[in-house]
N, C-alpha and C positions, 0 to 999 in steps of 0.2 A: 692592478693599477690603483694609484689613488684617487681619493674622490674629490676633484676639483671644486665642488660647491661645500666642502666642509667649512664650520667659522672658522676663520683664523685665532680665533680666545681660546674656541675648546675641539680638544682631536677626539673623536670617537676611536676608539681603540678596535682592530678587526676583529681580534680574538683577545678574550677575559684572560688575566693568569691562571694559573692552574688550580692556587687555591682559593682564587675571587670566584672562580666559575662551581667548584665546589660550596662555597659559602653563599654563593645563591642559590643552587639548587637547595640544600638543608634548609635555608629560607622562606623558598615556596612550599616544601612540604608543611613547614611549621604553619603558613598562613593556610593552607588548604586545612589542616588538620583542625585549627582552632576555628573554621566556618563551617565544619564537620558536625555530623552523629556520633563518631564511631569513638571508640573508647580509648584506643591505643594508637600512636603514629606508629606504628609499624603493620597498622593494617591499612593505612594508604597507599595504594599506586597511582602512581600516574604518567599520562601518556607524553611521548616523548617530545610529540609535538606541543604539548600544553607548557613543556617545560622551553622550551622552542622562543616558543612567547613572548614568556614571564622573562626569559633573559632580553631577546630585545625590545622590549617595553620597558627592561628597570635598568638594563644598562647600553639599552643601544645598539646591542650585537646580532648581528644576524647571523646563526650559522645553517650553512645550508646543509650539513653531514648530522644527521642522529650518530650514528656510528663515532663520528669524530669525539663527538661530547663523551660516548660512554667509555672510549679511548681514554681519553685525559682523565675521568673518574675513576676506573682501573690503575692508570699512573700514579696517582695521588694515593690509590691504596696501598700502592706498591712503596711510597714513599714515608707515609707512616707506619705501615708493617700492621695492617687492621684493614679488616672489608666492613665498608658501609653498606653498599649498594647489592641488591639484587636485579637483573632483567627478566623479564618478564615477558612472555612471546603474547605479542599484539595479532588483530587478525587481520591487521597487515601488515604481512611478509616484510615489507621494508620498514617497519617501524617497529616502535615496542615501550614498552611501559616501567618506572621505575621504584622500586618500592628497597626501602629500609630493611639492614638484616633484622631477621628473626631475632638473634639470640647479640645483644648487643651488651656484653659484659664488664671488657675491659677500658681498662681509662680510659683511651684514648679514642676507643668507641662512642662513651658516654660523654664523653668530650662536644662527640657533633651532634648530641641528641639535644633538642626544643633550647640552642642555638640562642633565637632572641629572645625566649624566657629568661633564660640565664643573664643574659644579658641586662636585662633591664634589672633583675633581681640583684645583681653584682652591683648594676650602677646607684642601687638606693641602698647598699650596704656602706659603698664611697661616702655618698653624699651624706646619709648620718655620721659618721665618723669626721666628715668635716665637719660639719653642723654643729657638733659638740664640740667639737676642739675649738673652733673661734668662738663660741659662748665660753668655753673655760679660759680664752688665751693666757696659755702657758707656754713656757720659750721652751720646756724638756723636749726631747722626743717623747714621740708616742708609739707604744709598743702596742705591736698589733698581733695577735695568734692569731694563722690560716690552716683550719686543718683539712681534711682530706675533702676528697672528691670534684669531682668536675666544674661544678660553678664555681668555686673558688677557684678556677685557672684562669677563670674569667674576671673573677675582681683583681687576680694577680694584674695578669695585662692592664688593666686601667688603671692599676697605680702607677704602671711605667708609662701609661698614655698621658697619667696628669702630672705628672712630678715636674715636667717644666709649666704650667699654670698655678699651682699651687705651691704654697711659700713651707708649707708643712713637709718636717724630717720625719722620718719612720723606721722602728726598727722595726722587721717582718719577720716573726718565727713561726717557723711551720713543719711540720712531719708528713707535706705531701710532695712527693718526689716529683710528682709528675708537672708542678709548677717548675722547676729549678731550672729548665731551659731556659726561660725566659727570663726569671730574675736575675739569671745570671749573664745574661744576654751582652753584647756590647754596648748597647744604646742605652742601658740603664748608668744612671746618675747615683752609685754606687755611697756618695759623699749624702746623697738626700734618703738614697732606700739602703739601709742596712738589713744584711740578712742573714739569719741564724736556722742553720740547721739542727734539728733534732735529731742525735744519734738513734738507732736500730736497723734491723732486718726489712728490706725492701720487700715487699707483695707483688708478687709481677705482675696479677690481673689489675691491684687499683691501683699499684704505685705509690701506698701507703708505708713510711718508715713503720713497724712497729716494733715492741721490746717491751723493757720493763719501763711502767713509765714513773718511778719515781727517780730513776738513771735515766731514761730519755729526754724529760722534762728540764730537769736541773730548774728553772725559774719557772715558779711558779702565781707569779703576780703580774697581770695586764693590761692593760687599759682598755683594749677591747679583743675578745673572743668569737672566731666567726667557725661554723660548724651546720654541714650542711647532715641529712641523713638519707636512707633509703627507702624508707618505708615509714608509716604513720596508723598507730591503729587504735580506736579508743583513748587517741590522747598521750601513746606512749611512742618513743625511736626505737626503729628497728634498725640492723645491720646483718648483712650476711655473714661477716668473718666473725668469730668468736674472738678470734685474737683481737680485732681492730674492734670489736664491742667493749674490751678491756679498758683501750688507753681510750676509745674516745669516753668513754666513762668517767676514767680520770681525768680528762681534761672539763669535761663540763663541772664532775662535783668537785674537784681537789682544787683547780687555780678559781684564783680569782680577776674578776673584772667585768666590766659590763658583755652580758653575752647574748650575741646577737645568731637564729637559727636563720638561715637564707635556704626558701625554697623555690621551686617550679608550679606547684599545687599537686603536680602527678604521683608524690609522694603520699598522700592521702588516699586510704582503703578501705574499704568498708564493711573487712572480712579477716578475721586472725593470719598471720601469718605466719607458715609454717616453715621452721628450721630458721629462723631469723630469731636475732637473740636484742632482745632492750637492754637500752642503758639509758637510758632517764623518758622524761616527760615535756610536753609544752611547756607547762609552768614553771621548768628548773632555768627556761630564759627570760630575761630582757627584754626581748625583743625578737620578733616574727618578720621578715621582709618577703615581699611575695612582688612579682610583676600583675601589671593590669593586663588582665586579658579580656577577649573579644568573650559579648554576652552572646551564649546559644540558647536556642530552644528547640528540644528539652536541653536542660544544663545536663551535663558530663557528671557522670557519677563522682569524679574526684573533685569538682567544684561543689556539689552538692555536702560533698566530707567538708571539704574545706570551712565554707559557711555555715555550720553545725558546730566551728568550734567559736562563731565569732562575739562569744558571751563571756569568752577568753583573754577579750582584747579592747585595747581601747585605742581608736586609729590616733596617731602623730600626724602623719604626713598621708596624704593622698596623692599622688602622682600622675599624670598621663600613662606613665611607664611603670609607676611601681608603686607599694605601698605601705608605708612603713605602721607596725601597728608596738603599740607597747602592750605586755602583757600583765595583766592585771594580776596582784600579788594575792594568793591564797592563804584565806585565815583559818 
C-alpha cells in the first residue's frame, strides 16, 4: 500500500535502485573506515543492521529483509562480472555482517573502492582545469590526457556531468579502456567532448590500452596530463605491470603539458615495495590533488606518509572536498 501522509513535492522511493543501494553501502563503509583505527577498508565489517540504518537515515528506505539487500548486492556482482562483497556469519542467525573482498584487483573492483575519495579528488582535478582555462581564455579546445586507473573513471563521468554547465570544448585522450563506456555513452555531447583513443593491447585486470608508446601515443603535446598510480615510496610511483610502468613512463617523461598526479592518500607507504616497478617521482608533476579527509587520532599510517611529503608543496587551492597543491620545482 501506499503511504497516504507522504508530501506531494517529494516521493520517498520503497526500494533504492540497484546501483543507488550499492553506492550507499560503499559509502558507509568509506565513512566508517575514515572515523576508524584500522589501516585498510578491507578490514571493516559491518553489521547488517547498521547498514539498515544508514540507508534509511540517508535516503529514507526502510527495508525490513537483510537477506533482500544482500540479494540485490550479489545481482549487481553478477551484473558487472566482479565480487565486492563478503558475508560474514553474525551471532545472530538472522543477521550478518558485511565486509569488502580481500583481494580487490581488477578495474572494476577498484572502481568501488574509497568511492567518495575519488570522488572529491576527480572533482578538484575538473575544477583546476577550469580554473586555468578561463584565466587563460582561449577559444582552442583543450586537450586533456586521462590515463589509467580508477579515479580517472570518475573525473571521466564529471566531464559528462558538467559539459551542459560549462561552455569549455574538450578533446579527451586516453589509453584507459575501462572509461570508454561512458564516453562513449548516449548522453554525451560528443560536438563538446571529443574523444581519442590510443591504439594497443587491452590488460584485462586494469583495462589499460598498452603497446609501444611511441605508436600508441601519436600526439605528443597537451594541455593538461592526469595520471593516477599505485603505490608511493620514498617519493617515487610504483605499478604492478611492467608493461603499463613503460608507457605510463612515457607519458609522464615524453608528452608535454601541465601534469597533474590525482590521489586517495592510500597510495602512500612507508615500506619498499616489492615486485612493483617505478616510473618517475613526485617532483616529475605540477601538480598533487588529494581529497579532504576526516582528521583521526592516531592519524593512519598513510596520512602520516602523506604529510611527510608536504615540504614538497605549496597549497593552491584548499577545498572542503579537495586540495589542490602545486609542486615545488627542484633545483
Amino acid at each position: 500500500m501506499h503511504d497516504t501522509k507522504k508530501s506531494t513535492k517529494e516521493h520517498t522511493p520503497q526500494r533504492l535502485k540497484r546501483g543507488d543501494l550499492v553506492m550507499g553501502v560503499l559509502y558507509r563503509f568509506s565513512e566508517v573506515f575514515e572515523s576508524s583505527q584500522v589501516e585498510a577498508i578491507r578490514d571493516i565489517s559491518i553489521p547488517i543492521e547498521e547498514l539498515r540504518a544508514h540507508l534509511k537515515e540517508r535516503f529514507g528506505v526502510d527495508y525490513s529483509s537483510s537477506q533482500w539487500i544482500f540479494t540485490q548486492l550479489r545481482r549487481y556482482e553478477d551484473e558487472i562480472g566482479a565480487k565486492l562483497f563478503e558475508k560474514i556469519a553474525s551471532r545472530n542467525d538472522r543477521d550478518y555482517e558485511l565486509a569488502l573482498c580481500a583481494n580487490m584487483l581488477e578495474f572494476v573492483q577498484k572502481q568501488h573502492l574509497h568511492v567518495p575519495q575519488k570522488i572529491r579528488a576527480a572533482n578538484g582535478v575538473y575544477d583546476k582545469i577550469i580554473a586555468s582555462l578561463d584565466s587563460r581564455k582561449s577559444a582552442k579546445r583543450t586537450t586533456v590526457f586521462l590515463g589509467a586507473g580508477s579515479t580517472v573513471y570518475h573525473l571521466a563521468n564529471i566531464f559528462i556531468e558538467r559539459q551542459l554547465q560549462d561552455t569549455h570544448s574538450f578533446i579527451l585522450h586516453t589509453h584507459n579502456a575501462g572509461i570508454l563506456p561512458v564516453l562513449f555513452s548516449q548522453h554525451v555531447d560528443h560536438s563538446r567532448l571529443d574523444i581519442s583513443v590510443c591504439g594497443g593491447v587491452m590488460d584485462p585486470v586494469t583495462l589499460t590500452l598498452l603497446g609501444d608508446p611511441d605508436t600508441m601515443l601519436g600526439n605528443k603535446q597537451f594541455d593538461f596530463i592526469i595520471q593516477g598510480t599505485s603505490r608511493i615510496y620514498n617519493g617515487s610511483l610504483y605499478i604492478e605491470s611492467e608493461k603499463e610502468q613503460v608507457v605510463k613512463s612515457a607519458i609522464l617523461h615524453g608528452c608535454r603539458g601541465c601534469k597533474i598526479l590525482v590521489l586517495t592518500k592510500h597510495e602512500f607507504k612507508d615500506e619498499p615495495i616489492e615486485g612493483m616497478m617505478s616510473y618517475g617521482k613526485i617532483t616529475d608533476y605540477d601538480y598533487v590533488i588529494v581529497p579532504r579527509t576526516a582528521d583521526t587520532t592516531p592519524k593512519k599510517k598513510y596520512e602520516q606518509q602523506y604529510e611527510s611529503y608536504m615540504e614538497l608543496f605549496e597549497p593552491e587551492i584548499l577545498n572542503w572536498n579537495y586540495c589542490i597543491l602545486k609542486v615545488r620545482r627542484q633545483h
